[in-house]
KOLMIKOL-588673 format. One record per residue: residue number from 1; x, y, z of N, C-alpha, C in turn; residue in three letters. Coordinates in steps of 0.2 Angstrom, whole numbers, plus 2048, in hexadecimal, padded with zeros to 3 digits. Layout:
<nodes>
NODE num  nX  nY  nZ caX caY caZ  cX  cY  cZ residu
NODE NUM   X   Y   Z   X   Y   Z   X   Y   Z    ALA
...
</nodes>
This chain:
<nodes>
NODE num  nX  nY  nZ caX caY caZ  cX  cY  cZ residu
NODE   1 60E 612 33E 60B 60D 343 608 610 349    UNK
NODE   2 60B 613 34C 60A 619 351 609 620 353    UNK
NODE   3 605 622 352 604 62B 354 602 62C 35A    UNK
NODE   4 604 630 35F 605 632 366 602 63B 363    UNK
NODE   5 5FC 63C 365 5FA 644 362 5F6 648 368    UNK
NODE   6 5FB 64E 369 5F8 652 36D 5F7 64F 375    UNK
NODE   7 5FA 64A 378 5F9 646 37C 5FC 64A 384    UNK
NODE   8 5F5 64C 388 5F8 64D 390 5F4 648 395    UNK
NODE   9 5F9 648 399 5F6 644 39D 5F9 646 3A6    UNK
NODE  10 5F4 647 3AA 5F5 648 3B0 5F5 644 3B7    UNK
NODE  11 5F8 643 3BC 5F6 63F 3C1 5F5 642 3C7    UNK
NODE  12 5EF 646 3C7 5EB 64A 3CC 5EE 651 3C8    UNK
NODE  13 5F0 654 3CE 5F2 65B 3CC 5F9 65D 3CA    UNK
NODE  14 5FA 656 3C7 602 656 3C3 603 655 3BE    UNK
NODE  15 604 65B 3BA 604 659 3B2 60B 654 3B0    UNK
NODE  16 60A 64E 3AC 60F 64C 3AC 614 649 3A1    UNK
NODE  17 60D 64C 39E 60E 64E 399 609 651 396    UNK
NODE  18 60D 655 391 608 65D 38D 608 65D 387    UNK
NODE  19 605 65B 384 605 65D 37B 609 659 37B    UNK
NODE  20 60C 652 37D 610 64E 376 60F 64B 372    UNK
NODE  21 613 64B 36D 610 649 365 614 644 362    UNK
NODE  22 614 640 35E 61B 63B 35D 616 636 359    UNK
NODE  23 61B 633 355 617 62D 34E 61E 629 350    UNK
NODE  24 61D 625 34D 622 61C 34C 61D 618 346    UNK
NODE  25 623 619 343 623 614 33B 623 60E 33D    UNK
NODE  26 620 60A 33A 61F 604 33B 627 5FF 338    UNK
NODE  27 62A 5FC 33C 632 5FA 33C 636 5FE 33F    UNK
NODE  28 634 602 341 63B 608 344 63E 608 349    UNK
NODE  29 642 608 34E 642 60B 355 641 612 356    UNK
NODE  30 63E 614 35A 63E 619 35B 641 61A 366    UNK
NODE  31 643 61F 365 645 61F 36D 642 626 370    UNK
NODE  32 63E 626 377 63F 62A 37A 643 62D 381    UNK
NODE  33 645 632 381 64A 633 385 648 639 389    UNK
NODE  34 64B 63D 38F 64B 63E 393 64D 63F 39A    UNK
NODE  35 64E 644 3A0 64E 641 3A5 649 63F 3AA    UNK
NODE  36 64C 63B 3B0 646 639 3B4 641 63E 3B6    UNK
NODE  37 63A 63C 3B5 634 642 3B4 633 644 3B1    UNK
NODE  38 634 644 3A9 633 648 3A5 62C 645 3A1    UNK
NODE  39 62A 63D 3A2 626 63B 3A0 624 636 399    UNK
NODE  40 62A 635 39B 62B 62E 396 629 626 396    UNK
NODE  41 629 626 39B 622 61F 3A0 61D 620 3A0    UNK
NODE  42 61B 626 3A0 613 628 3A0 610 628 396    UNK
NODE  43 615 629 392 614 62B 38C 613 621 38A    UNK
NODE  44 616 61D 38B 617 617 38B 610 614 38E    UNK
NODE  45 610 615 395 608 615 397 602 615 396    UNK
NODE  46 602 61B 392 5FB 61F 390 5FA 61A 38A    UNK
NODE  47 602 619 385 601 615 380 5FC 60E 380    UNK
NODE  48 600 60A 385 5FF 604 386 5F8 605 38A    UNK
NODE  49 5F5 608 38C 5EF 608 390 5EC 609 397    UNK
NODE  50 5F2 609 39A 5F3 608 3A0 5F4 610 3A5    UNK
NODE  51 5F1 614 3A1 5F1 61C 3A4 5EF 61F 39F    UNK
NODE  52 5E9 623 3A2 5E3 626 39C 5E5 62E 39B    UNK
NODE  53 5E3 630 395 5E6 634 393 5E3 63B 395    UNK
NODE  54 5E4 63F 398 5DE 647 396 5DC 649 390    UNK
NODE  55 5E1 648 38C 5E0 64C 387 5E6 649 381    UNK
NODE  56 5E4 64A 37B 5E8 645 374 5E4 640 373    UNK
NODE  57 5E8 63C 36D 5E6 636 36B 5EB 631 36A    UNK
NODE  58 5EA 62B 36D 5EF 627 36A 5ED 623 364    UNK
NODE  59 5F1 620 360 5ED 61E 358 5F3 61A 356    UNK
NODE  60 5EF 611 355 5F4 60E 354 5F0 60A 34D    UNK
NODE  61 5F7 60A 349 5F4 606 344 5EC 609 340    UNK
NODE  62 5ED 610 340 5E6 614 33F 5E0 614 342    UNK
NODE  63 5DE 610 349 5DB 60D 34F 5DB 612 355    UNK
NODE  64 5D8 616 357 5D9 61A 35C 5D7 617 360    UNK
NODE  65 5DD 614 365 5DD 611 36C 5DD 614 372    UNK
NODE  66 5DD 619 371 5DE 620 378 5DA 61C 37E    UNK
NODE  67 5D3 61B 37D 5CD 619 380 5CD 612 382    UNK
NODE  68 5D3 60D 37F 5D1 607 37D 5D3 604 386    UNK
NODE  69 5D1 5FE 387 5D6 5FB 38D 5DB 5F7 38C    UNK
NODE  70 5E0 5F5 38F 5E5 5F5 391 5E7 5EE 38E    UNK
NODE  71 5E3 5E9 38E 5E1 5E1 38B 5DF 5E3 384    UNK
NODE  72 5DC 5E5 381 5DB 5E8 37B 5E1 5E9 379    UNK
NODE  73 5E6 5EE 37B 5E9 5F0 377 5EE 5EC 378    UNK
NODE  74 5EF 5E7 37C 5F3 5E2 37A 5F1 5DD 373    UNK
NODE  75 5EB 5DA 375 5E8 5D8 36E 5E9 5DB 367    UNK
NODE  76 5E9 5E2 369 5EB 5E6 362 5F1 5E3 35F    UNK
NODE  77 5F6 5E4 362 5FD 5E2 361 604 5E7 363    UNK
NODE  78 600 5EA 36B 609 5EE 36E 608 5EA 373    UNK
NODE  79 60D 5E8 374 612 5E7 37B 615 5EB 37D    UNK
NODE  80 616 5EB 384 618 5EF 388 61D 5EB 38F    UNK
NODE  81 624 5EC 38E 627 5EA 393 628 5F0 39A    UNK
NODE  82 625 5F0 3A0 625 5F7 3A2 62D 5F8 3A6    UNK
NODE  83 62D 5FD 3A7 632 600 3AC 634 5FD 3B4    UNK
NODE  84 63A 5F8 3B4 639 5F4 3BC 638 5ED 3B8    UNK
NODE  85 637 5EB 3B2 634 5E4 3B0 62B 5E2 3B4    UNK
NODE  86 62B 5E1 3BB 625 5DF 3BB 625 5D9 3BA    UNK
NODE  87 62B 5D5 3BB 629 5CD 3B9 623 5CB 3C0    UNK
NODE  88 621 5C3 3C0 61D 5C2 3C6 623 5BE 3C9    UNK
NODE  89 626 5C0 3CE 62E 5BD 3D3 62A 5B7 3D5    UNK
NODE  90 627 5B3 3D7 626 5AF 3DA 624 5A9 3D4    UNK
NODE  91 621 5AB 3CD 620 5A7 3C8 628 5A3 3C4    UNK
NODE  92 626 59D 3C0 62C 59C 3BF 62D 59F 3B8    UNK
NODE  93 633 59F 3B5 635 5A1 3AF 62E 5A1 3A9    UNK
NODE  94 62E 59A 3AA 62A 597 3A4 620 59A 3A4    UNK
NODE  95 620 599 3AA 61A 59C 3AE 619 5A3 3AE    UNK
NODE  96 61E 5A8 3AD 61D 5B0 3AB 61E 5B2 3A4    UNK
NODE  97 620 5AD 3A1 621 5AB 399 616 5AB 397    UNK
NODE  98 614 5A4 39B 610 5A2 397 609 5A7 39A    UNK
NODE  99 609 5AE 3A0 605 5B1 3A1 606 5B5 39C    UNK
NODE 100 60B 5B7 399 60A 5BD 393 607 5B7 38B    UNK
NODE 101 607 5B2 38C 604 5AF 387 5FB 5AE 387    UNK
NODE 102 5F8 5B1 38D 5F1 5AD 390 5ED 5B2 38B    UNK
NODE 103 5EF 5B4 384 5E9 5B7 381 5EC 5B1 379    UNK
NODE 104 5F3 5B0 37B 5F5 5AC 376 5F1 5A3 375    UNK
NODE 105 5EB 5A3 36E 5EA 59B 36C 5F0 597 36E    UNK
NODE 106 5EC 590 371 5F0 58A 376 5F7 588 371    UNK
NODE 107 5F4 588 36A 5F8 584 366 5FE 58A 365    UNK
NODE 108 5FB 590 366 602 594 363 607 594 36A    UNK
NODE 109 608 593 36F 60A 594 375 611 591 374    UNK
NODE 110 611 58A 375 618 586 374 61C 589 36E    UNK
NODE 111 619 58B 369 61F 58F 362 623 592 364    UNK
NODE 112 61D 59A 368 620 5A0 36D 622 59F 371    UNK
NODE 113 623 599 378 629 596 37C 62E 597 377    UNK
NODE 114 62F 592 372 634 590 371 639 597 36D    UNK
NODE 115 635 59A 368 638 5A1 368 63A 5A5 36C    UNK
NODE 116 638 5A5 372 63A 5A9 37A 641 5A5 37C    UNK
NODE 117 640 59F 37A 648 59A 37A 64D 59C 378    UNK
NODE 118 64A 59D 371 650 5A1 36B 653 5A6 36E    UNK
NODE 119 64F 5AB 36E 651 5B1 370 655 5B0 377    UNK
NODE 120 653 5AD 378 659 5B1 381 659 5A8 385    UNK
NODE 121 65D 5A4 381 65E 59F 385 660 59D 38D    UNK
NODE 122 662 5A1 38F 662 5A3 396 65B 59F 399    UNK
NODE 123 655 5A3 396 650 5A0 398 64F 59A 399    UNK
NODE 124 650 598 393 64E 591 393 652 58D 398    UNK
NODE 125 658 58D 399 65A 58B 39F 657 58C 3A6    UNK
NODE 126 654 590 3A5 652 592 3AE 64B 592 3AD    UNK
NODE 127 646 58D 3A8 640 590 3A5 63D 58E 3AF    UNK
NODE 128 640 588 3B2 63A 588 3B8 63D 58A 3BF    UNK
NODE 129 641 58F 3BD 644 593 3C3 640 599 3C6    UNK
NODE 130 63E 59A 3CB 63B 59F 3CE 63C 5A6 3CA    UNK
NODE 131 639 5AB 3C8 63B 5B0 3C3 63E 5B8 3C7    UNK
NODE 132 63C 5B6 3CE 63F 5BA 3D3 647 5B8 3D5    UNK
NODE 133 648 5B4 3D2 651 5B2 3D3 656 5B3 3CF    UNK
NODE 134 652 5B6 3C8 656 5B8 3C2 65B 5BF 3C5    UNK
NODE 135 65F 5BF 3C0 664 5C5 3C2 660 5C9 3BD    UNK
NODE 136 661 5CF 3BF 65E 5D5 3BD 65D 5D7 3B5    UNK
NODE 137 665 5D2 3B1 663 5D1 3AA 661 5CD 3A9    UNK
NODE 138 661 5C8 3AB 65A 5C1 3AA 654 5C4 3AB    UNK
NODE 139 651 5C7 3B0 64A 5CB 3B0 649 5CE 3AA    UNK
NODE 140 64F 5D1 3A9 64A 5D6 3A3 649 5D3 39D    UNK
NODE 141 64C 5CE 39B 64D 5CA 396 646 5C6 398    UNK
NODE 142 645 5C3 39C 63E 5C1 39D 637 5C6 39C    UNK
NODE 143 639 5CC 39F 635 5D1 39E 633 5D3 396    UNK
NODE 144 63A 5D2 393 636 5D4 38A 635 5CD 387    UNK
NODE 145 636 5C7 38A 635 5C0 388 62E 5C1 389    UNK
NODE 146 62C 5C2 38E 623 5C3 38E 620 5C7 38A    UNK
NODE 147 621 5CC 38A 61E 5CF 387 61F 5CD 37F    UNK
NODE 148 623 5C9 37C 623 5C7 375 61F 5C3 375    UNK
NODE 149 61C 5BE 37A 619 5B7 37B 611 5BB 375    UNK
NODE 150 60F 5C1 378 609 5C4 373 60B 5C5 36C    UNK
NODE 151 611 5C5 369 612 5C6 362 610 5CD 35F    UNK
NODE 152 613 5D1 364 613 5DA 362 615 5DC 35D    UNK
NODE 153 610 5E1 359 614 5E4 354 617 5EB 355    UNK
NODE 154 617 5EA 35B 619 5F1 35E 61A 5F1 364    UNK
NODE 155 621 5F3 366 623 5EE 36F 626 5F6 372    UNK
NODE 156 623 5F9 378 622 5FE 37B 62A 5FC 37F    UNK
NODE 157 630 5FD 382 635 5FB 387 636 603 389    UNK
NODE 158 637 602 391 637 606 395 63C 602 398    UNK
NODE 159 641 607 398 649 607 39C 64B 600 39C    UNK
NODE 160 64C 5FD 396 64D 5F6 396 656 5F4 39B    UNK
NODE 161 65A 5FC 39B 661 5FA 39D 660 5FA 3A3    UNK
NODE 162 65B 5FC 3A5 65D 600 3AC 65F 5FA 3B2    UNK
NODE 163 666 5FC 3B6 666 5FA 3BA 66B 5F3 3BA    UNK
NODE 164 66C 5F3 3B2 672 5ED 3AE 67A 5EF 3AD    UNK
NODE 165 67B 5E9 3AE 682 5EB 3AE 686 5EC 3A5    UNK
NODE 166 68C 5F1 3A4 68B 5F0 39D 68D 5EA 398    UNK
NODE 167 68D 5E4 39C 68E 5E1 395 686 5DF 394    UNK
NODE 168 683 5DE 399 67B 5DC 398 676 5E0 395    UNK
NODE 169 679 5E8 397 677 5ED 393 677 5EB 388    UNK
NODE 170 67E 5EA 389 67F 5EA 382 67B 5E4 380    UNK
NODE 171 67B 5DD 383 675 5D6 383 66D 5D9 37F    UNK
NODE 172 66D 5DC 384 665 5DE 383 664 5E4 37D    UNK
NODE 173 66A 5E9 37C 668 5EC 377 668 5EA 371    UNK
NODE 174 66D 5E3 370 66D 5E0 36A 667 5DB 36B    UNK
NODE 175 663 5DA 36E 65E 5D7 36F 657 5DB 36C    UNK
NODE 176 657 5E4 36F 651 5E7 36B 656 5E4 364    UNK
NODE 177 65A 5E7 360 65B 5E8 35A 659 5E2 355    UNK
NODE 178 658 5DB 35C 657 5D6 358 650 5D5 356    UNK
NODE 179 64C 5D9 35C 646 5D7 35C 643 5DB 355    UNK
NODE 180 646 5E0 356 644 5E6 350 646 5E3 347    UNK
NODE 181 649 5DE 348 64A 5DB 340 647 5D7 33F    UNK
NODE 182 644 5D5 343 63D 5CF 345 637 5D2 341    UNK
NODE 183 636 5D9 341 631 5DB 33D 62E 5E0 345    UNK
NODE 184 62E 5DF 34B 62C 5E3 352 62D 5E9 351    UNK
NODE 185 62C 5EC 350 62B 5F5 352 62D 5F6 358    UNK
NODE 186 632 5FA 35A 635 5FD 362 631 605 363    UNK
NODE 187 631 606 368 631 60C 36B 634 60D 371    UNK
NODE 188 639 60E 372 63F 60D 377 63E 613 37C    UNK
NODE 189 63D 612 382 63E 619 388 646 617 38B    UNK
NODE 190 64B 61A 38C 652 616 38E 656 61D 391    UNK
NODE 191 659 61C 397 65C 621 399 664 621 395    UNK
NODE 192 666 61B 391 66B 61B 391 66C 61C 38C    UNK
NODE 193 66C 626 38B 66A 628 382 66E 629 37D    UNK
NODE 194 676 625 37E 67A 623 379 678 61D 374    UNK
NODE 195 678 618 379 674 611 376 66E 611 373    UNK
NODE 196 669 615 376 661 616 373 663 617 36C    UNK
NODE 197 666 61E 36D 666 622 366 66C 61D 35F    UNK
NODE 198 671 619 363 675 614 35F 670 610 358    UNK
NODE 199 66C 60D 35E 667 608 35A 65F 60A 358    UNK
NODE 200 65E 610 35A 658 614 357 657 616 34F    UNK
NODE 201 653 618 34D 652 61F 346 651 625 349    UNK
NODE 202 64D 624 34D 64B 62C 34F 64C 62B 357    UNK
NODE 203 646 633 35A 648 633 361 644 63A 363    UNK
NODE 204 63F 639 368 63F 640 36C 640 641 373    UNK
NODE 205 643 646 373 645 648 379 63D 64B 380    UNK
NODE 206 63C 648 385 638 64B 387 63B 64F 38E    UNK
NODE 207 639 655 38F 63A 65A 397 632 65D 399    UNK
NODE 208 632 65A 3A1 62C 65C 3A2 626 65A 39F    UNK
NODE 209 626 655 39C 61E 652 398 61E 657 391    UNK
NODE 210 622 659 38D 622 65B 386 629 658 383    UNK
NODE 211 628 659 37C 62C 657 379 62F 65C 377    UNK
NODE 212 637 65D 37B 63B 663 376 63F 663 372    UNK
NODE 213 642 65D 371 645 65C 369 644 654 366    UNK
NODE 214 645 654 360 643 64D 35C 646 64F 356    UNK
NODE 215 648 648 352 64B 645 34D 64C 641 34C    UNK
NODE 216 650 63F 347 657 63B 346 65A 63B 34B    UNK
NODE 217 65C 632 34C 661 633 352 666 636 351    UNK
NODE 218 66A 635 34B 672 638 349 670 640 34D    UNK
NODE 219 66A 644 34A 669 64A 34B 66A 64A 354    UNK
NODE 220 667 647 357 665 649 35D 66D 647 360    UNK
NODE 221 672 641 35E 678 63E 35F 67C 645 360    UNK
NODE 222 67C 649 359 681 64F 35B 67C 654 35D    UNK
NODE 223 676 655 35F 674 65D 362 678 65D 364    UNK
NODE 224 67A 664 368 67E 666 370 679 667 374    UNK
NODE 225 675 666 375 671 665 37B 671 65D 37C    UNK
NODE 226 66E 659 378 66C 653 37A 674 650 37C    UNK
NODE 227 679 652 379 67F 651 37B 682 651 382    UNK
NODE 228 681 658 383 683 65A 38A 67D 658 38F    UNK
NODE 229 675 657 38E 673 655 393 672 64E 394    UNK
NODE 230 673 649 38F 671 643 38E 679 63C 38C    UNK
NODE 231 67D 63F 389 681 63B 386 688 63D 389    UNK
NODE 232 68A 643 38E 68E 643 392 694 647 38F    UNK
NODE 233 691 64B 389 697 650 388 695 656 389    UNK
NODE 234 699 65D 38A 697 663 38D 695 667 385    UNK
NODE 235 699 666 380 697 669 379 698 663 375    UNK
NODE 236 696 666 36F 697 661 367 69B 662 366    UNK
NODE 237 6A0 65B 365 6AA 65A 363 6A7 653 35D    UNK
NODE 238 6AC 658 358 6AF 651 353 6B0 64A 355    UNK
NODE 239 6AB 645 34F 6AE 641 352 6B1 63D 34C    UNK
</nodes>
């Protein structure tokens, strides 16, 4: 579904990614990992169209969208929940719902509500509440409720946990997983790289804007690197 090739991209005299290269199968999650800086928002970016790239290609669906803009490539079919949510705080629930639908035909809108109901009924209780007064797991939850409003075949998440508490943490990741049985393709950036790699296939590690290891999660779950620098143990122990 997705090829990332050869791809750098700079912000002035800052290199912030060099040669990364990465595919995602259409149904899979895939997860990128890392830590802060290393340029996994920027990978995500470049995708969605929102930061042009120096160099590489991005190619979706056999479509080289490198060039493309940002509205376009939502039309394509990625969504992108970014990093922070981004909601609009002064809009209400239902109101930030129906701005991620304003490429969506009038007649398909109400379905799409009503599916954003299913999903996270939370919502719907508070569809005419200010979307600025949500807690921090209601935001996010509206955050990828939006972005489903377009009907992605390919849903870009950036630090969906970040900043949640853990039972809301585990809410929301059984939430990608639902999304992902829907037939939505994930591409997951998550600091929280036990969880990621739980419900992932695969995974690459990025440091410094390259990519220095990839796999299978299982693989990346027992390296001794990805162990000790990401998942909290100093070496590989039986488990």
């Amino acid at each position: 579904m997705l090829e990332v090739i050869d791809l750098s991209v700079s912000y002035g005299q800052r290199r912030a990614l060099e040669g990364v290269t990465l595919t995602v199968a259409e149904g899979e999650i895939v997860t990128l990992l890392g830590a802060n800086g290393s340029g996994k928002s920027t990978t995500l970016r470049t995708i969605s169209g929102l930061v042009r790239a120096q160099r590489g290609r991005v190619v979706y669906l056999g479509q080289d969208i490198t060039r493309s803009r940002a509205d376009a490539i939502v039309a394509a079919g990625i969504g992108h929940v970014p990093e922070g949510r981004e909601i609009f705080p002064d809009f209400s629930v239902r109101e930030n719902l129906l701005v991620g639908a304003h490429t969506v035909p009038r007649g398909d809108v109400a379905p799409r509500l009503q599916a954003a109901w299913e999903l996270f009924p939370t919502l719907r209780e508070r569809q005419a509440q200010r979307a600025g007064t949500l807690s921090g797991g209601e935001q996010q939850m509206l955050a990828i409720a939006r972005a489903l409003m377009a009907r992605p075949r390919l849903l870009l998440l950036d630090e969906p946990s970040l900043g949640l508490a853990p039972r809301l943490t585990r809410e929301i990741f059984r939430v990608i997983e639902r999304i992902n049985r829907t037939g939505v393709t994930v591409l997951l950036v998550e600091q929280n790289a036990r969880r990621a790699l739980a419900i992932a296939a695969r995974g690459y590690v990025l440091e410094t804007g390259r990519v220095a290891v990839a796999g299978p999660s299982a693989a990346l779950s027992e390296d001794s690197r990805i162990r000790a620098a990401y998942l909290g143990f100093a070496e590989t122990k039986p488990r």
